[in-house]
LUMDREN-235278 format. One record per residue (C-alpha): residue number from 0; residue in one letter; x, y, z. Coordinates in Angstrom, 2 decimals, always signed. Layout:
REM residues N
<atom resi="NUM" resn="A" east="X" north="Y" up="Z"/>
...
***
This chain:
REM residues 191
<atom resi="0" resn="X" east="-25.13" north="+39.04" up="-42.61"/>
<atom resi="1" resn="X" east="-22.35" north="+37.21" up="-44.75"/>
<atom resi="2" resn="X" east="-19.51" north="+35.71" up="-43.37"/>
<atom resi="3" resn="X" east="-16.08" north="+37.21" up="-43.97"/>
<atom resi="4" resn="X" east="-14.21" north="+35.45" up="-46.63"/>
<atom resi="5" resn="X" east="-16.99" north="+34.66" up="-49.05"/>
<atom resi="6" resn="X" east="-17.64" north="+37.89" up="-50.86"/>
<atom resi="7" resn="X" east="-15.97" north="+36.09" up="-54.10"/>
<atom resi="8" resn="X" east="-17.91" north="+32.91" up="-53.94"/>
<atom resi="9" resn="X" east="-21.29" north="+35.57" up="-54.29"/>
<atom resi="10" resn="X" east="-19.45" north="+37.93" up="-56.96"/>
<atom resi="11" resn="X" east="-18.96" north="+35.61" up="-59.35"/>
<atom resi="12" resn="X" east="-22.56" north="+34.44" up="-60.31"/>
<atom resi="13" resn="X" east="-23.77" north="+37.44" up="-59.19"/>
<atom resi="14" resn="X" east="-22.09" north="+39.33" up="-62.17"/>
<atom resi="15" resn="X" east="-23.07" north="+36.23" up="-64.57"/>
<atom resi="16" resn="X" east="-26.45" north="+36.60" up="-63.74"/>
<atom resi="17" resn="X" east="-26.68" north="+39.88" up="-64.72"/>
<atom resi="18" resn="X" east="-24.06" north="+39.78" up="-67.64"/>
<atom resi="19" resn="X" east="-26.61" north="+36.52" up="-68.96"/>
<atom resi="20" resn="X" east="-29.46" north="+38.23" up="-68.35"/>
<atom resi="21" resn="X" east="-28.18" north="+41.70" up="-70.69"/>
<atom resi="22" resn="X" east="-27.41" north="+38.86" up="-73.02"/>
<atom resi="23" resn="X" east="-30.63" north="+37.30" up="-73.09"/>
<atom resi="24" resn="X" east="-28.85" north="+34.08" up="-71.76"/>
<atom resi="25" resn="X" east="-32.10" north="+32.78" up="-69.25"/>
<atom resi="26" resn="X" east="-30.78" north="+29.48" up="-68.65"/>
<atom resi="27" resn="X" east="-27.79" north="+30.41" up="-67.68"/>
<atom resi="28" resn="X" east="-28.98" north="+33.66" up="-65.87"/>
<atom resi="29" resn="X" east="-31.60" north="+31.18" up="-63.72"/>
<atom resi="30" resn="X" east="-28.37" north="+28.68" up="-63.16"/>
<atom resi="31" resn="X" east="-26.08" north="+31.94" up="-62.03"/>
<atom resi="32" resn="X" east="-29.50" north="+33.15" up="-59.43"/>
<atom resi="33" resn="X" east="-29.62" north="+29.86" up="-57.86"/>
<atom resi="34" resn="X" east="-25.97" north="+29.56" up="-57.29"/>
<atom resi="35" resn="X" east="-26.26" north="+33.26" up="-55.66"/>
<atom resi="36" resn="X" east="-28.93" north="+31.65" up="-53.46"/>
<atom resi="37" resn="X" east="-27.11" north="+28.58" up="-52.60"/>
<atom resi="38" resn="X" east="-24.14" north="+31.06" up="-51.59"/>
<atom resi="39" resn="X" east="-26.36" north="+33.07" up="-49.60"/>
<atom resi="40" resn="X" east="-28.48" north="+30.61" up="-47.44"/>
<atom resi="41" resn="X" east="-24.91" north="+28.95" up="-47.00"/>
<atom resi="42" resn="X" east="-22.38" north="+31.55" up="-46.36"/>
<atom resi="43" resn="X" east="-25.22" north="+33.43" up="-43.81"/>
<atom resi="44" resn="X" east="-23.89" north="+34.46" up="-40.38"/>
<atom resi="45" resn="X" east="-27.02" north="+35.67" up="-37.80"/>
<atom resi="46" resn="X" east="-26.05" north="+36.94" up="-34.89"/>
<atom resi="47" resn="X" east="-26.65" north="+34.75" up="-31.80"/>
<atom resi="48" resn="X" east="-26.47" north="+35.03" up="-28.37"/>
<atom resi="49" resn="X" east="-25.64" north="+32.33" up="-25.98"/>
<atom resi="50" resn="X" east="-28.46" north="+30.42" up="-24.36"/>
<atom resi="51" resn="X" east="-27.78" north="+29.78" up="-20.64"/>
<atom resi="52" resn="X" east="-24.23" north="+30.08" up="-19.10"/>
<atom resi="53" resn="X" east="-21.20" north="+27.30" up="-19.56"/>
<atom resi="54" resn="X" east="-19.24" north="+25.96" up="-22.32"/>
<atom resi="55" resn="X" east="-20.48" north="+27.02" up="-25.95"/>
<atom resi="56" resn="X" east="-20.48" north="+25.41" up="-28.76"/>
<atom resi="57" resn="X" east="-17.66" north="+26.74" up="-31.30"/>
<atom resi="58" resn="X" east="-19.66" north="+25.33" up="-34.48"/>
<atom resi="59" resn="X" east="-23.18" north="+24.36" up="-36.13"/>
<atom resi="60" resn="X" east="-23.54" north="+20.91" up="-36.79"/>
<atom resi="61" resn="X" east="-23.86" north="+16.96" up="-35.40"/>
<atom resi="62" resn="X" east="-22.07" north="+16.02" up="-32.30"/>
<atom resi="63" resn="X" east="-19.68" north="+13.35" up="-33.69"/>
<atom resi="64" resn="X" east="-17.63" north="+12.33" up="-30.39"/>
<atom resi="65" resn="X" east="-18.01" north="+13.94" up="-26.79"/>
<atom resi="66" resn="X" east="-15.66" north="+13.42" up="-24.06"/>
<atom resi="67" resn="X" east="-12.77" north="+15.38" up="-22.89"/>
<atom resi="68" resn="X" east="-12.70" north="+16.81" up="-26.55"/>
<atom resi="69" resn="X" east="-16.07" north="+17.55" up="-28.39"/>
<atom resi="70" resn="X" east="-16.11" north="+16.76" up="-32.11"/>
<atom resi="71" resn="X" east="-18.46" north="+18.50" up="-34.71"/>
<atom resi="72" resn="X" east="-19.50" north="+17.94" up="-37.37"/>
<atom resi="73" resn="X" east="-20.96" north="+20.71" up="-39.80"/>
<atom resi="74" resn="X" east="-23.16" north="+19.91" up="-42.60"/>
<atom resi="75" resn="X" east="-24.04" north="+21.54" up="-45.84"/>
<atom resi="76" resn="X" east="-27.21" north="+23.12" up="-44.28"/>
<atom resi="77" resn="X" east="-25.37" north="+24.59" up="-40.75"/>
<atom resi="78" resn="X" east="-23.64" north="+27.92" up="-41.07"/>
<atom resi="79" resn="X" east="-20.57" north="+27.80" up="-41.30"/>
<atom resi="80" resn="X" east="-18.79" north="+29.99" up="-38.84"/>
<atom resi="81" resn="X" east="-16.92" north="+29.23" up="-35.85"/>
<atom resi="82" resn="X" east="-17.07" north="+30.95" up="-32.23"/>
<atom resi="83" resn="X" east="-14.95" north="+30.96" up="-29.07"/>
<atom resi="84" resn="X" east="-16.40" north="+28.58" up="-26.85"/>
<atom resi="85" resn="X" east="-15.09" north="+30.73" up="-23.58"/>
<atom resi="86" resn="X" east="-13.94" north="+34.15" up="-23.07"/>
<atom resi="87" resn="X" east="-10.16" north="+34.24" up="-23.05"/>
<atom resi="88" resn="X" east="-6.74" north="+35.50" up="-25.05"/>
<atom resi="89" resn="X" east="-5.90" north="+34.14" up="-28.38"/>
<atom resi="90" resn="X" east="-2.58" north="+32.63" up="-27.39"/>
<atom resi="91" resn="X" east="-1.62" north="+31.09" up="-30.66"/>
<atom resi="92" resn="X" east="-2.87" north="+30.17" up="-34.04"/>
<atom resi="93" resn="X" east="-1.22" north="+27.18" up="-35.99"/>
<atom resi="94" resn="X" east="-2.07" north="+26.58" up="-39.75"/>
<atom resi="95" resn="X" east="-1.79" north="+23.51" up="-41.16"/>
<atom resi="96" resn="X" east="-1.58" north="+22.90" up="-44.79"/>
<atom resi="97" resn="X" east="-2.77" north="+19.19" up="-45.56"/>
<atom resi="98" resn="X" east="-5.32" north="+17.31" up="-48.05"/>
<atom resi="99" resn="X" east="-9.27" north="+17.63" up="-48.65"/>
<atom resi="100" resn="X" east="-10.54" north="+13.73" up="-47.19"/>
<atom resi="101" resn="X" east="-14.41" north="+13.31" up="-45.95"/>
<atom resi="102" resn="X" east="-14.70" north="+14.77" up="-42.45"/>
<atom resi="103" resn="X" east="-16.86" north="+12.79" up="-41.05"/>
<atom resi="104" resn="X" east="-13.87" north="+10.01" up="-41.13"/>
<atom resi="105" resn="X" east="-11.01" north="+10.30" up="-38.81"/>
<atom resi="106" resn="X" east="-9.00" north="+13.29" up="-40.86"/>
<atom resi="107" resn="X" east="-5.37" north="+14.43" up="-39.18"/>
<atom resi="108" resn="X" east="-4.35" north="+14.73" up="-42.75"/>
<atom resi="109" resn="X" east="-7.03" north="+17.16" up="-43.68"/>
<atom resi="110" resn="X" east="-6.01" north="+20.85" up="-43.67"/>
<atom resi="111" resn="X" east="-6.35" north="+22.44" up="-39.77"/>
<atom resi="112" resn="X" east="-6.35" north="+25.47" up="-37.97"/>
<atom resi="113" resn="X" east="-5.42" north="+25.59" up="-34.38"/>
<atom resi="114" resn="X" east="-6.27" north="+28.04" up="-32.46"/>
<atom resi="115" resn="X" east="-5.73" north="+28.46" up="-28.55"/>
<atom resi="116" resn="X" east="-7.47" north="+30.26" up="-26.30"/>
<atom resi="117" resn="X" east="-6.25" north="+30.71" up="-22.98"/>
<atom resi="118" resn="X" east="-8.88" north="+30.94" up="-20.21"/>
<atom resi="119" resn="X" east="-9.79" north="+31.04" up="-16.61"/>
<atom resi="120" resn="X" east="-9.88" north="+27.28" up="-16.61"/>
<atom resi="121" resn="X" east="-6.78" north="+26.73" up="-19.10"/>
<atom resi="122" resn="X" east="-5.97" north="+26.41" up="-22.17"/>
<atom resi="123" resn="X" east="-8.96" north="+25.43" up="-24.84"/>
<atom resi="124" resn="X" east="-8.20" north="+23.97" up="-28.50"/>
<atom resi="125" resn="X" east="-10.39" north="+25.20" up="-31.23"/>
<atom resi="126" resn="X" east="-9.20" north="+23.04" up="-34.43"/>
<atom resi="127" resn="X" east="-11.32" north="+23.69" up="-37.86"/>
<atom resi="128" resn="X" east="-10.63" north="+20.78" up="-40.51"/>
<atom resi="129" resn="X" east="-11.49" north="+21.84" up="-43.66"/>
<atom resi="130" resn="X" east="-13.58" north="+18.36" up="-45.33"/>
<atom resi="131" resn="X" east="-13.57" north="+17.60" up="-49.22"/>
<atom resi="132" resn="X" east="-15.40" north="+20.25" up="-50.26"/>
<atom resi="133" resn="X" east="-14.03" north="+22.78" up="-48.41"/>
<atom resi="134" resn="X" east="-11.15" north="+24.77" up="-49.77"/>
<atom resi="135" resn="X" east="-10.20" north="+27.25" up="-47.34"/>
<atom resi="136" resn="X" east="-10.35" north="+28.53" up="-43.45"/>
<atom resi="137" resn="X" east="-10.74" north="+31.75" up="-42.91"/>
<atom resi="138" resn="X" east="-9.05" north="+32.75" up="-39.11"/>
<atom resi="139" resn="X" east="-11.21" north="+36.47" up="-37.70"/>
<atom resi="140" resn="X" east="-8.48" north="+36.74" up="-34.98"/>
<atom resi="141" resn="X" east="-5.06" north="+37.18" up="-34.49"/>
<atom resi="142" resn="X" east="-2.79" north="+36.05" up="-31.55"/>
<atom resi="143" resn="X" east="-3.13" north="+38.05" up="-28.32"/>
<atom resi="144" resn="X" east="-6.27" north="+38.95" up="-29.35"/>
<atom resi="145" resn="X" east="-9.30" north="+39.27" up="-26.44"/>
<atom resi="146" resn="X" east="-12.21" north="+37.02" up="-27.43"/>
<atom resi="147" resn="X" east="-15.70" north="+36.48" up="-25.82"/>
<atom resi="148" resn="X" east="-17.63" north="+33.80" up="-24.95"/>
<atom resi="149" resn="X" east="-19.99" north="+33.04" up="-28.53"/>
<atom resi="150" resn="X" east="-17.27" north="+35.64" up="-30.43"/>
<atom resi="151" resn="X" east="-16.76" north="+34.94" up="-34.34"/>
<atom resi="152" resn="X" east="-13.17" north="+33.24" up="-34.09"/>
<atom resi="153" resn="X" east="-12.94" north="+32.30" up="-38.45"/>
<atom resi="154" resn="X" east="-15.00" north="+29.87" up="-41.02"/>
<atom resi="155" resn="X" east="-14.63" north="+27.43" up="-42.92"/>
<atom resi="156" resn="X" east="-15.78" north="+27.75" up="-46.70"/>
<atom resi="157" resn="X" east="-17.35" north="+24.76" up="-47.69"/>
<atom resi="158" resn="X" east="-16.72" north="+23.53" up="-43.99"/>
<atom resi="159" resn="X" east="-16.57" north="+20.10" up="-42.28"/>
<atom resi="160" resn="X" east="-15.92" north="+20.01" up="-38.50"/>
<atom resi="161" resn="X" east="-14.57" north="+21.51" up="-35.60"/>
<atom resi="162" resn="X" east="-13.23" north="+19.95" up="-32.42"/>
<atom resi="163" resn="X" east="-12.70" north="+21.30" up="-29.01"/>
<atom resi="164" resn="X" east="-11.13" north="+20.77" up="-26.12"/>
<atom resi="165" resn="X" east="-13.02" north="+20.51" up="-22.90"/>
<atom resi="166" resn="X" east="-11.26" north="+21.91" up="-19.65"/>
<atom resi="167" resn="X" east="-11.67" north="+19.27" up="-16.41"/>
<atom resi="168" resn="X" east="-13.74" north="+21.49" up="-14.67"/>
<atom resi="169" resn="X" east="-17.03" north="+20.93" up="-16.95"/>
<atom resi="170" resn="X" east="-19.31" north="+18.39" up="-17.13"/>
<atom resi="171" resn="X" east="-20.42" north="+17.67" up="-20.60"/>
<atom resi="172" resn="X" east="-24.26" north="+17.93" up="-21.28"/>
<atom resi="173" resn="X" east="-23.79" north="+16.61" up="-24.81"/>
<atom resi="174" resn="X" east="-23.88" north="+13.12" up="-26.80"/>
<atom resi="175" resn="X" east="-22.73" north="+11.93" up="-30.26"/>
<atom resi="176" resn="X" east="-25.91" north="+12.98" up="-32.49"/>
<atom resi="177" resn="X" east="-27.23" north="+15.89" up="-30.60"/>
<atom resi="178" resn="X" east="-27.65" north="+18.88" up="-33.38"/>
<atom resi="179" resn="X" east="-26.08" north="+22.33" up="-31.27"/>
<atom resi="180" resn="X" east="-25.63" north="+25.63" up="-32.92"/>
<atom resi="181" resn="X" east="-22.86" north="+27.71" up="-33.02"/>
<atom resi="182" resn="X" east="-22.24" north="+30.70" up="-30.31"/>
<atom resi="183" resn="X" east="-25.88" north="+29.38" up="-29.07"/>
<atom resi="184" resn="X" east="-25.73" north="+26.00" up="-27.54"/>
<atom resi="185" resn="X" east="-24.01" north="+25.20" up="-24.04"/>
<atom resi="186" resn="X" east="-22.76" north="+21.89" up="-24.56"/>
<atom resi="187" resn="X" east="-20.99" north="+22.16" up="-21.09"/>
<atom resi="188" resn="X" east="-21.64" north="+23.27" up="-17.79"/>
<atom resi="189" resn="X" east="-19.05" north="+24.61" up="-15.31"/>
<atom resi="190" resn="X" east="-19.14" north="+22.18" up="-12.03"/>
***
């Protein structure tokens, strides 16, 4: 499966492929195929299911900072979509235009999306910041919407990191460098 939102980052070589390869173009054809394959292996979405009960994580990636907010931090390898870390109700979604700085430094420039869910325990913050390479978030839900524990919430093309809110009534089971996977990982567990 391909995430939503990157169809046009496949189309593109995909047509130049075959246009180069009509054309007799090779080199450019084999440039064209391995861009479709970078696109592929990095806009893939599986489908996951969560592994043990509690807090999931809402991205791929390196644990950055954990504490009453969980910081992570995708790389290029880590797919790139996001998930609800608790069932809940989309209670509002903020945008936030801004600039395209490293993620792994501290980035409240950077463009953000913020999306609250509101849950048995309270309110939860998902925020995606978009890194230097990436260009755009793509949001999957709307306000009011009802979302499931390890649902597809957006992604971030190109993406960088995501951090989250953790409500009081968890006790984190995760440190700065632990690797978790989206929709898969609990990196929290309900006391």
């Amino acid at each position: 499966m391909i995430a939503k939102g990157s169809f046009g980052w496949l189309a593109l070589p995909l047509v130049l492929t075959m246009v180069s390869m009509l054309l007799k173009l090779y080199s450019i054809a084999i440039v064209c195929a391995v861009l479709v394959f970078f696109f592929v292996i990095f806009f893939r979405d599986p489908d996951r299911m969560p592994k043990g009960k509690g807090f999931i994580s809402p991205a791929d990636g390196v644990v950055m900072h954990a504490g009453s907010k969980v910081t992570i931090f995708m790389r290029l390898r880590d797919v790139h979509v996001n998930r609800a870390p608790l069932s809940g109700i989309i209670k509002k979604i903020k945008y936030m235009k801004g600039v395209h700085r490293p993620a792994f430094l501290d980035t409240p420039q950077n463009e953000q999306n913020h999306i609250m869910i509101e849950t048995k325990h309270g309110d939860v913050s998902v925020i995606q910041i978009a890194g230097i390479l990436a260009r755009r978030i793509v949001c999957y839900v709307k306000e009011g919407d009802k979302v499931g524990a390890g649902q597809r919430i957006g992604t971030i093309l190109f993406g960088s990191k995501v951090e989250v809110t953790i409500p009081p009534e968890y006790d984190l089971i995760v440190k700065p460098g632990d690797k978790v996977k989206a929709g898969e990982s609990v990196i929290a567990r309900e006391r």
